[in-house]
C-alpha positions in Angstrom: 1.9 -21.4 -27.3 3.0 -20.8 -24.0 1.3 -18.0 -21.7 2.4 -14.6 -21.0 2.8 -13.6 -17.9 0.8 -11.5 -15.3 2.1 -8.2 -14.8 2.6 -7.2 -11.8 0.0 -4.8 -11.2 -2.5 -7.2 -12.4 -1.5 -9.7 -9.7 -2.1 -7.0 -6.8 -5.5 -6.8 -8.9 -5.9 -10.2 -8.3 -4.7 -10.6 -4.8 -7.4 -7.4 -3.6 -9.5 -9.8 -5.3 -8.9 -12.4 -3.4 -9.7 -10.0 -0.4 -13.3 -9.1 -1.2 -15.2 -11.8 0.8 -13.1 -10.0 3.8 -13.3 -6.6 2.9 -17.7 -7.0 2.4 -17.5 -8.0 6.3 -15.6 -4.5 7.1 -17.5 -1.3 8.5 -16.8 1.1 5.7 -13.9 3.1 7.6 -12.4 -0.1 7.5 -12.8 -1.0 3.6 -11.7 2.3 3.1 -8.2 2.1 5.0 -8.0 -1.7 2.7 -8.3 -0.2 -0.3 -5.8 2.4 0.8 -3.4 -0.7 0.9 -4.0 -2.2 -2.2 -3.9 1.6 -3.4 -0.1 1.7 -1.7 0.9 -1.3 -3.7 -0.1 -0.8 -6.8 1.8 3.1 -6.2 4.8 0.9 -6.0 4.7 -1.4 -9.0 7.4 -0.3 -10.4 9.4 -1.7 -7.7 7.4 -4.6 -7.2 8.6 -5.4 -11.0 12.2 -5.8 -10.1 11.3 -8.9 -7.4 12.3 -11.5 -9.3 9.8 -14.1 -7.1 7.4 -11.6 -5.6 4.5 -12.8 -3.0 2.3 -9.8 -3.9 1.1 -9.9 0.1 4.4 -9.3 0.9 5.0 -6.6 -1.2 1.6 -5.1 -0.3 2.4 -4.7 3.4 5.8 -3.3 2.5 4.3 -0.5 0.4 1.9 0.2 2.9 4.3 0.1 5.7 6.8 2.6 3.5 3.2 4.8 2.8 2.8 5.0 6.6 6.1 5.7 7.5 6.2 8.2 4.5 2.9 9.8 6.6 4.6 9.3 9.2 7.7 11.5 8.6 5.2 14.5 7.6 3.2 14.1 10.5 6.4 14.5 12.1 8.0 17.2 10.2 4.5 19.3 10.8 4.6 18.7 14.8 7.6 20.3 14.6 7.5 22.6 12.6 4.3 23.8 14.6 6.8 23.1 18.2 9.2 25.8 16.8 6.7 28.4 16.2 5.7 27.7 19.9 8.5 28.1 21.1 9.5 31.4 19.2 
C-alpha cells in the first residue's frame, strides 16, 4: 500500500520543527516573533494547498510577508486616520 500524503499543515509542522535547534538559541522576543511566522503560514494553509509543488519555506515567508504588509496597511490606515484629526 502506498503512503498518503502530508497535508499541508502538517509539513509547516514539520518544517518549524526543523527550526527548533535555531529557535532554542533565540532571546525569547525573538522565538516569539518565529513562532509568529510559522503562526502566519499555517493562517494561510488553505492557499498553501493549491501549490501544486510547494517548498513550505517559501510559502512561510510569503505568508509572513502578506501578514506584515496586512499590519502594515493598518498601521498605515491608523497614522492617518490620527493625521486627519490633526489636522481638523
Amino acid at each position: 500500500m502506498g503512503r498518503t500524503a502530508r497535508t499541508f499543515r502538517e509539513c509547516i509542522r514539520l518544517e518549524r520543527s526543523r527550526w527548533d535547534g535555531f529557535r532554542r538559541t533565540l532571546k525569547p522576543e525573538d522565538r516569539e516573533r518565529l513562532d509568529r511566522l510559522f503562526e502566519a503560514a499555517l493562517a494561510h494553509g488553505d492557499a498553501g494547498t493549491m501549490i501544486v509543488t510547494p517548498r513550505i519555506s517559501e510559502v512561510t515567508l510569503f505568508a509572513t510577508m502578506m501578514d506584515l504588509l496586512k499590519q502594515n496597511d493598518e498601521l498605515q490606515r491608523r497614522v492617518t486616520t490620527l493625521e486627519n484629526r490633526l489636522k481638523g
